[in-house]
PyMOL Python script that loads the backbone (N, CA, C, O; Angstrom):
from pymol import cmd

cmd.read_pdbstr("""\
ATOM      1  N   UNK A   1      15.043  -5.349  -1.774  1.00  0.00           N
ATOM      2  CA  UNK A   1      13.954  -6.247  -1.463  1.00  0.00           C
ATOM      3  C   UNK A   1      13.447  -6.849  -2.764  1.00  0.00           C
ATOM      4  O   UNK A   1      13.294  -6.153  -3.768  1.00  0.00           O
ATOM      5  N   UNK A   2      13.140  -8.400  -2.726  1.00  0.00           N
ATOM      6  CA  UNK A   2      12.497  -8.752  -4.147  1.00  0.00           C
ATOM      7  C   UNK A   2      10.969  -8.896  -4.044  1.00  0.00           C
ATOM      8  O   UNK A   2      10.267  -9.268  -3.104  1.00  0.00           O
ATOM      9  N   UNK A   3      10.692  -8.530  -5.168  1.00  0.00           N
ATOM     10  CA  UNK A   3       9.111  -8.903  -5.363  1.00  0.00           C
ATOM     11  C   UNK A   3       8.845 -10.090  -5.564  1.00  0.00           C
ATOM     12  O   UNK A   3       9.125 -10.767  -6.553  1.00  0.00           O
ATOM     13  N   UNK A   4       8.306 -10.378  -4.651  1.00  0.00           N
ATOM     14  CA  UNK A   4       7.030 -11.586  -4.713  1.00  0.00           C
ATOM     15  C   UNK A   4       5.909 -11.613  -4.495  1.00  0.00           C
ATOM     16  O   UNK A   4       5.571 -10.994  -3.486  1.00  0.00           O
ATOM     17  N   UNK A   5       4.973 -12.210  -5.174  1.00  0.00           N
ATOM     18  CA  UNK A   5       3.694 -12.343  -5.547  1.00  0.00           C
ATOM     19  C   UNK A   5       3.313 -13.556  -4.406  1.00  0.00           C
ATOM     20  O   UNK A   5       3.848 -14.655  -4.257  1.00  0.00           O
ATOM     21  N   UNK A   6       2.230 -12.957  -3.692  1.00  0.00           N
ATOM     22  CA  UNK A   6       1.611 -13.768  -2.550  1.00  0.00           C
ATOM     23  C   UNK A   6       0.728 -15.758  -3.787  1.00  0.00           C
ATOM     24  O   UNK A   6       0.286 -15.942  -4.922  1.00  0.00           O
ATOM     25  N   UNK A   7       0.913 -16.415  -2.846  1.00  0.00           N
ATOM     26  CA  UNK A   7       0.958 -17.938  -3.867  1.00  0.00           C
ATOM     27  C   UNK A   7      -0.074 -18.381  -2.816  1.00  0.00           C
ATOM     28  O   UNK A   7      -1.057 -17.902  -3.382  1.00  0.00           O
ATOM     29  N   UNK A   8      -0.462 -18.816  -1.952  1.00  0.00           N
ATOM     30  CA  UNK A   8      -1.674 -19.082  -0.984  1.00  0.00           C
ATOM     31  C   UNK A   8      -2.950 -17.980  -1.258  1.00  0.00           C
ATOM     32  O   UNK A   8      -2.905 -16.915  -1.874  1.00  0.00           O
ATOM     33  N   UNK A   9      -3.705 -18.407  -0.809  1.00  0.00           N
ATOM     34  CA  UNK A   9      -5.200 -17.748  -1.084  1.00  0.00           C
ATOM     35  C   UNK A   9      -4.822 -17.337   0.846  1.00  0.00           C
ATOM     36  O   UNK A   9      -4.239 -18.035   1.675  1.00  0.00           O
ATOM     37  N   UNK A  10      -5.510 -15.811   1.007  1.00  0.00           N
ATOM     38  CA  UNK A  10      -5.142 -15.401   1.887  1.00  0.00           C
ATOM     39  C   UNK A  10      -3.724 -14.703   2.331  1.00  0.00           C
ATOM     40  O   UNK A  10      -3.608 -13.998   3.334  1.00  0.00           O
ATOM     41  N   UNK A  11      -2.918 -14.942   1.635  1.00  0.00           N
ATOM     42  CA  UNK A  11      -1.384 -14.311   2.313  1.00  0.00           C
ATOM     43  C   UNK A  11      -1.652 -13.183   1.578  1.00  0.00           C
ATOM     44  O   UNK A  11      -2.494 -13.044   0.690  1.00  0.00           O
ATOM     45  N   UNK A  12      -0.479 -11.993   2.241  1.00  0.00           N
ATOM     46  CA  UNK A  12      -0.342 -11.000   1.504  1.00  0.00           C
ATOM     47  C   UNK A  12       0.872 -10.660   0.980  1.00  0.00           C
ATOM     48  O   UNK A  12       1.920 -11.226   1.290  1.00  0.00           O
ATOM     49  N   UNK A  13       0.738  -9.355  -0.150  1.00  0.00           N
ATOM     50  CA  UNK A  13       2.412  -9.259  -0.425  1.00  0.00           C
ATOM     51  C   UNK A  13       3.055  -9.201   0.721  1.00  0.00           C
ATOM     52  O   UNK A  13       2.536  -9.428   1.814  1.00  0.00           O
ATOM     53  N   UNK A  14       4.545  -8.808   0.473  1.00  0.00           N
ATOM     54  CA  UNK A  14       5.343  -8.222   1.598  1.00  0.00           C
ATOM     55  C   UNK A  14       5.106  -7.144   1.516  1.00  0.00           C
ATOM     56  O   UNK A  14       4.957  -6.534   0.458  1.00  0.00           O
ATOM     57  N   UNK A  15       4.982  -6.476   3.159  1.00  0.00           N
ATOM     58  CA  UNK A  15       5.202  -5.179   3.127  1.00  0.00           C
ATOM     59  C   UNK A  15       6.376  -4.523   2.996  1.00  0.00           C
ATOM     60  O   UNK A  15       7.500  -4.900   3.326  1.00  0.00           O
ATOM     61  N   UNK A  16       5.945  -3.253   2.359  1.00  0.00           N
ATOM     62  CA  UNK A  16       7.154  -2.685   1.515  1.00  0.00           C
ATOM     63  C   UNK A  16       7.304  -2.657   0.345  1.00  0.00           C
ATOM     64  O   UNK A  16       8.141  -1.852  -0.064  1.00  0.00           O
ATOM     65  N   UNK A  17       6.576  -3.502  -0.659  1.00  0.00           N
ATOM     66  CA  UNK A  17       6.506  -4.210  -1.552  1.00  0.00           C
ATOM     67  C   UNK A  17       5.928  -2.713  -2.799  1.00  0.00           C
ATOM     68  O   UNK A  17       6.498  -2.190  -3.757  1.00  0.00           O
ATOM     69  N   UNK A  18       4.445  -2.450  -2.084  1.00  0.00           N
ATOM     70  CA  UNK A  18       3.907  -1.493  -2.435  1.00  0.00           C
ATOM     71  C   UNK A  18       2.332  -1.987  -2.913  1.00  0.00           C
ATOM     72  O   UNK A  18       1.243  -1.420  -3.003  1.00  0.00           O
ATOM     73  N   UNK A  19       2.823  -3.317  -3.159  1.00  0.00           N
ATOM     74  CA  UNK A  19       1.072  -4.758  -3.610  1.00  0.00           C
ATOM     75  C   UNK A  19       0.197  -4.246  -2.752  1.00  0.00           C
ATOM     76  O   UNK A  19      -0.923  -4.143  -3.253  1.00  0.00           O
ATOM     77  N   UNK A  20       0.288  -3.839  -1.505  1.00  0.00           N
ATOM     78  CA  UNK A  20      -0.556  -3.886  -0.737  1.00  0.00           C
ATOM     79  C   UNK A  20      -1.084  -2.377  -1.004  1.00  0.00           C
ATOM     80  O   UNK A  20      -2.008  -2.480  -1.811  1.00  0.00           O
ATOM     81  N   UNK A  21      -0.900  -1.154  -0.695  1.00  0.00           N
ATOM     82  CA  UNK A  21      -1.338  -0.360  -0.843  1.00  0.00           C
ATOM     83  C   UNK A  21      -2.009  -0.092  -2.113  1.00  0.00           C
ATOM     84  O   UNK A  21      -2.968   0.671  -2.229  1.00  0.00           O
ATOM     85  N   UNK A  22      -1.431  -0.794  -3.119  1.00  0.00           N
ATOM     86  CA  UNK A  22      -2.132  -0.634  -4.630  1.00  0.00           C
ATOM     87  C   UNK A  22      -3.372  -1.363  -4.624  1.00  0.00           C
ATOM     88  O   UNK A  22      -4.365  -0.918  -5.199  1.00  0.00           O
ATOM     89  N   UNK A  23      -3.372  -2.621  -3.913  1.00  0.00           N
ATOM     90  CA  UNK A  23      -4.738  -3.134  -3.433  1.00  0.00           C
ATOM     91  C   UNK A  23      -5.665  -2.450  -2.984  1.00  0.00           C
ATOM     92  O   UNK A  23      -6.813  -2.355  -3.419  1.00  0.00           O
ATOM     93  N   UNK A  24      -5.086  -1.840  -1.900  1.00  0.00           N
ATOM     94  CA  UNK A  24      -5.962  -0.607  -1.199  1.00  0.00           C
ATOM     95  C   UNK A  24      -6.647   0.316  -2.017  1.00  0.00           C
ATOM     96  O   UNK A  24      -7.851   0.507  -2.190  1.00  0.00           O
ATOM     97  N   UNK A  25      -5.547   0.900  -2.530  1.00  0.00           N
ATOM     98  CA  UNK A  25      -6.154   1.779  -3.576  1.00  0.00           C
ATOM     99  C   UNK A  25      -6.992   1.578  -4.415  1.00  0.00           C
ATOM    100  O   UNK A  25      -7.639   2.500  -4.912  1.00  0.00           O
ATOM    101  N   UNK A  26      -7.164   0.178  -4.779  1.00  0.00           N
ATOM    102  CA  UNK A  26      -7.854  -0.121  -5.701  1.00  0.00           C
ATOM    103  C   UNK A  26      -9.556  -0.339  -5.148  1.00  0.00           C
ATOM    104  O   UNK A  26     -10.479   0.157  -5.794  1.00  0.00           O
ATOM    105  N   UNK A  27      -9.741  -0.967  -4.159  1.00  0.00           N
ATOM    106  CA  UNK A  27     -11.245  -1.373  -3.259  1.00  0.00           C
ATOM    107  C   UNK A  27     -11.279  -0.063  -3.245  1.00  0.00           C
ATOM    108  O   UNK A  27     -12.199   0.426  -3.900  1.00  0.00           O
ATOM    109  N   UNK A  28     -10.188   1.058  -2.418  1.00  0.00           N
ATOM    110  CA  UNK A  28     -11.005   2.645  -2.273  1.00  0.00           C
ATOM    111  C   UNK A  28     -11.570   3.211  -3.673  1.00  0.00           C
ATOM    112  O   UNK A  28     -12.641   3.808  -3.562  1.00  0.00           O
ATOM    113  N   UNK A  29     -11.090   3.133  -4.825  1.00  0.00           N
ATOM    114  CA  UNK A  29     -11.592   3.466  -5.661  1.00  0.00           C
ATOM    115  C   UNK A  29     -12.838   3.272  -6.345  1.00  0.00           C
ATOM    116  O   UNK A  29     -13.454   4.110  -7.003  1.00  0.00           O
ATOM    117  N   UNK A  30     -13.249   1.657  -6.038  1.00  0.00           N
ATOM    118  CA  UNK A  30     -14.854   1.024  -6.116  1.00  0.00           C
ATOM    119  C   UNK A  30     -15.693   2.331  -5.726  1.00  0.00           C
ATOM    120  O   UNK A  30     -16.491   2.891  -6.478  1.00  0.00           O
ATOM    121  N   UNK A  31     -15.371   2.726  -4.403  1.00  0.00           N
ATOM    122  CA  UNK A  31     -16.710   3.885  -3.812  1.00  0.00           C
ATOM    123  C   UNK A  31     -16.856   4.960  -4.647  1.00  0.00           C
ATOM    124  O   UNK A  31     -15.737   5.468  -4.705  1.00  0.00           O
ATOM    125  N   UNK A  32     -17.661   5.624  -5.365  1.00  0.00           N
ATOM    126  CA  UNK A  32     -17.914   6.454  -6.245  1.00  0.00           C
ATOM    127  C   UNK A  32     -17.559   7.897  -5.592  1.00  0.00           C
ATOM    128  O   UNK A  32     -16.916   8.772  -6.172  1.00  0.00           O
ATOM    129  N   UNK A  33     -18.140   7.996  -4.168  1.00  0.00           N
ATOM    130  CA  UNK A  33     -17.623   9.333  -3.610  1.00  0.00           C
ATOM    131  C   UNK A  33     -16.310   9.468  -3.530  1.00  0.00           C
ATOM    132  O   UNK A  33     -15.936  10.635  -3.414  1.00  0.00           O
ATOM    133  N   UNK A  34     -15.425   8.594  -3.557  1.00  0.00           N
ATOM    134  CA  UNK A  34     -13.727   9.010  -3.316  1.00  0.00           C
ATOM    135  C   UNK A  34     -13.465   9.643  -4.902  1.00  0.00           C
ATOM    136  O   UNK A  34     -13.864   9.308  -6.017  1.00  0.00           O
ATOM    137  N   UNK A  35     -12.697  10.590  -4.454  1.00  0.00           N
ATOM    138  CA  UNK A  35     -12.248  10.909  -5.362  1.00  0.00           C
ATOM    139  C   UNK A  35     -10.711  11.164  -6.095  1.00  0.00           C
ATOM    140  O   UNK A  35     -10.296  11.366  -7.236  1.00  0.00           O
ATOM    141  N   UNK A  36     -10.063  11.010  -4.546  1.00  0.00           N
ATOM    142  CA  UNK A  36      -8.825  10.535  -4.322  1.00  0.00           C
ATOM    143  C   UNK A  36      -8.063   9.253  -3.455  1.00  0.00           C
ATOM    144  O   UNK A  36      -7.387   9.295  -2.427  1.00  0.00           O
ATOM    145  N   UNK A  37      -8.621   7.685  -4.636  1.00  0.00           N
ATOM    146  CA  UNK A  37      -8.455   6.727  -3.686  1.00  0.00           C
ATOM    147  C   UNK A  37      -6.580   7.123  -2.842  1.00  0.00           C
ATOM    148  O   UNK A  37      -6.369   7.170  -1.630  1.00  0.00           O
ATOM    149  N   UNK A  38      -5.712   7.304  -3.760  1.00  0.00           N
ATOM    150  CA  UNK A  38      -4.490   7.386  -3.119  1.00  0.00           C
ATOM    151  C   UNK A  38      -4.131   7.845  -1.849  1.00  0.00           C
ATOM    152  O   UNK A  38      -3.241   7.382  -1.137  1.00  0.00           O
ATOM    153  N   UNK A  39      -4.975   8.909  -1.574  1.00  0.00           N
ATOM    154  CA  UNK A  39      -4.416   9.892  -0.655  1.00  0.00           C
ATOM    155  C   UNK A  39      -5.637   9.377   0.857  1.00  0.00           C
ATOM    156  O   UNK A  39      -5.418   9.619   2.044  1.00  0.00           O
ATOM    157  N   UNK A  40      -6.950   8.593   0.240  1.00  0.00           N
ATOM    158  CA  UNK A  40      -7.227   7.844   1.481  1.00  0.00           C
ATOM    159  C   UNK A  40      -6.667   6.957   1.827  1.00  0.00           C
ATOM    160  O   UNK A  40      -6.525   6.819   3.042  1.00  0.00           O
ATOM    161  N   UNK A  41      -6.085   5.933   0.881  1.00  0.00           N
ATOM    162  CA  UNK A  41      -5.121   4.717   1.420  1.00  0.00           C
ATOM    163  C   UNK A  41      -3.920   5.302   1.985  1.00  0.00           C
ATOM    164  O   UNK A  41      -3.575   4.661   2.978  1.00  0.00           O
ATOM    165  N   UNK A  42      -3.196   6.224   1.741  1.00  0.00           N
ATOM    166  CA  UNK A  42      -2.124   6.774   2.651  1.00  0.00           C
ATOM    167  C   UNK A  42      -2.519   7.198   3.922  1.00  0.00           C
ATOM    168  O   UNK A  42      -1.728   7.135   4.864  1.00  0.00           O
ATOM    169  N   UNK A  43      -4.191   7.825   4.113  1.00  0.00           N
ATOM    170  CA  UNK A  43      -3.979   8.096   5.331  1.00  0.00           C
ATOM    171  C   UNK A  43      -4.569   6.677   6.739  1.00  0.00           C
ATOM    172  O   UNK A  43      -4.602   6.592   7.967  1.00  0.00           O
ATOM    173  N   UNK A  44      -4.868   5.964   5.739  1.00  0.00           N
ATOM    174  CA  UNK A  44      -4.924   4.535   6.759  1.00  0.00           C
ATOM    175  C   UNK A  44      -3.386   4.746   7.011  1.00  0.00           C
ATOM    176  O   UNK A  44      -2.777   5.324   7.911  1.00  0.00           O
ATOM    177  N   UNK A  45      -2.908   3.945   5.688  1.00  0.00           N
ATOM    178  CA  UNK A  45      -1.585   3.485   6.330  1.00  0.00           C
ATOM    179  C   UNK A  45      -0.871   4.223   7.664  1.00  0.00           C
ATOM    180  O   UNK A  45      -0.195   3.603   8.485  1.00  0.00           O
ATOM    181  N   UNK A  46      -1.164   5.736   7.728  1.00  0.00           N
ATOM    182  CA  UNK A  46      -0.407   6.896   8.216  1.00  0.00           C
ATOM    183  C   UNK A  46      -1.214   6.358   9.692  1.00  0.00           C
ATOM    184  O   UNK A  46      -0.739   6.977  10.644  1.00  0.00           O
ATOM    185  N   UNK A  47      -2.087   5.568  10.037  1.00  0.00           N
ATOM    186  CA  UNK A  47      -3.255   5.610  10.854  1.00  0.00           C
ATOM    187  C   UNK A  47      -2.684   4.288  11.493  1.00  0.00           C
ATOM    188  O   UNK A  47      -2.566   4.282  12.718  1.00  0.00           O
ATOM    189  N   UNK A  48      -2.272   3.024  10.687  1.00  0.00           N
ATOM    190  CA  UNK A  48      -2.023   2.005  11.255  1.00  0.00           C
ATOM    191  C   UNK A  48      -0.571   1.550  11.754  1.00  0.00           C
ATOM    192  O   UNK A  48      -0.185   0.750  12.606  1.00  0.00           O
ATOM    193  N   UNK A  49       0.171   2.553  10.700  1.00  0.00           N
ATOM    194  CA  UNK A  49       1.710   2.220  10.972  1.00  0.00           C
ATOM    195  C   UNK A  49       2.345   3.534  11.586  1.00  0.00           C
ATOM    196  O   UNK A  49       3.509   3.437  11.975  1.00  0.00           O
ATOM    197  N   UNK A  50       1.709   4.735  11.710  1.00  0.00           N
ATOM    198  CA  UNK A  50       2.938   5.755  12.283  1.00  0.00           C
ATOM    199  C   UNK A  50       2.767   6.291  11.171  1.00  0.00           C
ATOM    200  O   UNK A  50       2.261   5.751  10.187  1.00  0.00           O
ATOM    201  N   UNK A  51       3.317   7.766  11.279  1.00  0.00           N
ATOM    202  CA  UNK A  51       4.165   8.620  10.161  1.00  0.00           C
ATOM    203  C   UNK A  51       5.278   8.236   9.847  1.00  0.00           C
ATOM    204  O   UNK A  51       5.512   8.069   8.650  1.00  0.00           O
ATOM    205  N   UNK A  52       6.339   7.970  10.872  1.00  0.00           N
ATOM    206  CA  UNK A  52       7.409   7.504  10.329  1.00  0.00           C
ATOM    207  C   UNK A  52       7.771   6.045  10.058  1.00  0.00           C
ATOM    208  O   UNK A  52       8.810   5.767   9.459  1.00  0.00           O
ATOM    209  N   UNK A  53       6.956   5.148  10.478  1.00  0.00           N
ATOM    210  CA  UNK A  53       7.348   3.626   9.898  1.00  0.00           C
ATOM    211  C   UNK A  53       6.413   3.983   8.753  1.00  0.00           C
ATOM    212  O   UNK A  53       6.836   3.249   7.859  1.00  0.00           O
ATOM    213  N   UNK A  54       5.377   4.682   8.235  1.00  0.00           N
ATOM    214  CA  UNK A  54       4.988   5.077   7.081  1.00  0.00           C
ATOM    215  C   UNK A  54       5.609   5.212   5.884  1.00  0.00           C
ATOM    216  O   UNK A  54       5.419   4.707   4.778  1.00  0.00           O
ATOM    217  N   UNK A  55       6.477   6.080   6.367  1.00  0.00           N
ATOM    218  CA  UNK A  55       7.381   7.370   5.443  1.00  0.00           C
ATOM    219  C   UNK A  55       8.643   6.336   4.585  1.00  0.00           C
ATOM    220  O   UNK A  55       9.129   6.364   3.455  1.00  0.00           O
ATOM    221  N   UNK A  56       8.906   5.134   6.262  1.00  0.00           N
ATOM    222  CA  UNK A  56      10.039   4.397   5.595  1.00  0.00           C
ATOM    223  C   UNK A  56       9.506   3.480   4.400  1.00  0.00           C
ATOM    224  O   UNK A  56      10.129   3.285   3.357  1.00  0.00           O
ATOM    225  N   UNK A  57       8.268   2.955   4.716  1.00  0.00           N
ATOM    226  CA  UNK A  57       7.581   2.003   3.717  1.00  0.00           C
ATOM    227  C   UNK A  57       7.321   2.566   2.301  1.00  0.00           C
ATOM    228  O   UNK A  57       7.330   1.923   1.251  1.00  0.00           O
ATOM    229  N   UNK A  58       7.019   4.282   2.518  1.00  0.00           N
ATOM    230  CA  UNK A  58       6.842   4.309   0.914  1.00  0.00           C
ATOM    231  C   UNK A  58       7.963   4.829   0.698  1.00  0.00           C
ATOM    232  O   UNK A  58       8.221   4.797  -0.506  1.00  0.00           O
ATOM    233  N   UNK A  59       8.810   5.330   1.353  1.00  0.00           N
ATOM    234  CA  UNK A  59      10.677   5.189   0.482  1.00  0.00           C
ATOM    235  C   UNK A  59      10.518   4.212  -0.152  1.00  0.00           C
ATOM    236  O   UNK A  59      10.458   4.225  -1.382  1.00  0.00           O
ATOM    237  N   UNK A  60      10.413   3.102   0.608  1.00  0.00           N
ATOM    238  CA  UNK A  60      11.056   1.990  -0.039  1.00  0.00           C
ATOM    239  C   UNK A  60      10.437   1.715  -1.290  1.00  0.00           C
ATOM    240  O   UNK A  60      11.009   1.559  -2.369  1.00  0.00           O
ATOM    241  N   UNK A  61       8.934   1.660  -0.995  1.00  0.00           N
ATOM    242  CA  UNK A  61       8.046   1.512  -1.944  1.00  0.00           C
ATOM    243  C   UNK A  61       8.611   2.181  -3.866  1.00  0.00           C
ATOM    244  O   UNK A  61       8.630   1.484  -4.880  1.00  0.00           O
ATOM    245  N   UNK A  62       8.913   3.380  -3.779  1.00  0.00           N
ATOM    246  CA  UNK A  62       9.566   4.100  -4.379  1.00  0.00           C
ATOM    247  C   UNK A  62      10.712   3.417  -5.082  1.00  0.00           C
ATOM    248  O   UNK A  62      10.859   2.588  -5.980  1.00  0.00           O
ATOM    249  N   UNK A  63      11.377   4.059  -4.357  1.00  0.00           N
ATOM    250  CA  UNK A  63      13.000   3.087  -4.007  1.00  0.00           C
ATOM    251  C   UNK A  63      13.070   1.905  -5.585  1.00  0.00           C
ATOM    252  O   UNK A  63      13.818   2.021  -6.556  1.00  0.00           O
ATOM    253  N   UNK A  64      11.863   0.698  -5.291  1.00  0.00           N
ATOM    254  CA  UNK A  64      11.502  -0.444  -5.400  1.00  0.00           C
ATOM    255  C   UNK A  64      11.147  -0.129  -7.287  1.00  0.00           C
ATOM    256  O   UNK A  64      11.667  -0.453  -8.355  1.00  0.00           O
ATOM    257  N   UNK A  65       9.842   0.765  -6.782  1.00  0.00           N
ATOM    258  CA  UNK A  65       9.409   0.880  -7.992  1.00  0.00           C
ATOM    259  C   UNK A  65      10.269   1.935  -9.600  1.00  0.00           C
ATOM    260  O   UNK A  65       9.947   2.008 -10.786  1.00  0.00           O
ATOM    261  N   UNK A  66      11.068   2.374  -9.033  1.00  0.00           N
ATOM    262  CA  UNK A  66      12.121   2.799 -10.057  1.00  0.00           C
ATOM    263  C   UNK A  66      13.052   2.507 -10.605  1.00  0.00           C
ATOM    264  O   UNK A  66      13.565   3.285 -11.409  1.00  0.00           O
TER     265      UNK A  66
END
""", "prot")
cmd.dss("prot")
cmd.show_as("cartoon", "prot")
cmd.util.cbc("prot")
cmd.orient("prot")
């Protein structure tokens, strides 16, 4: 998969990408009580996509980033 950088105001990365969850991570981290933004943005994701269309996204995510 290639990385691309969202170019419209409003679009998002691709998913899979990993942009998006690092986004996430990043607004969760603003709140002073989190103390582990990572592991709350995983459990959205785990919340909106499944465990296992989850699991495949951060393979890839992975995958991507190495």
């Amino acid at each position: 998969m290639t990385k691309r950088k969202p170019t419209a105001v409003g679009q998002r990365a691709p998913l899979g990408s990993g942009a998006r969850f690092k986004a996430l991570e990043a607004d969760i981290a603003k709140n002073p009580k989190v103390t582990n933004p990572a592991a709350v943005a995983a459990s959205i994701g785990r919340k909106k996509y499944g465990k296992k269309r989850f699991q495949k996204l951060a393979a890839n995510g992975r995958k991507n980033h190495a």
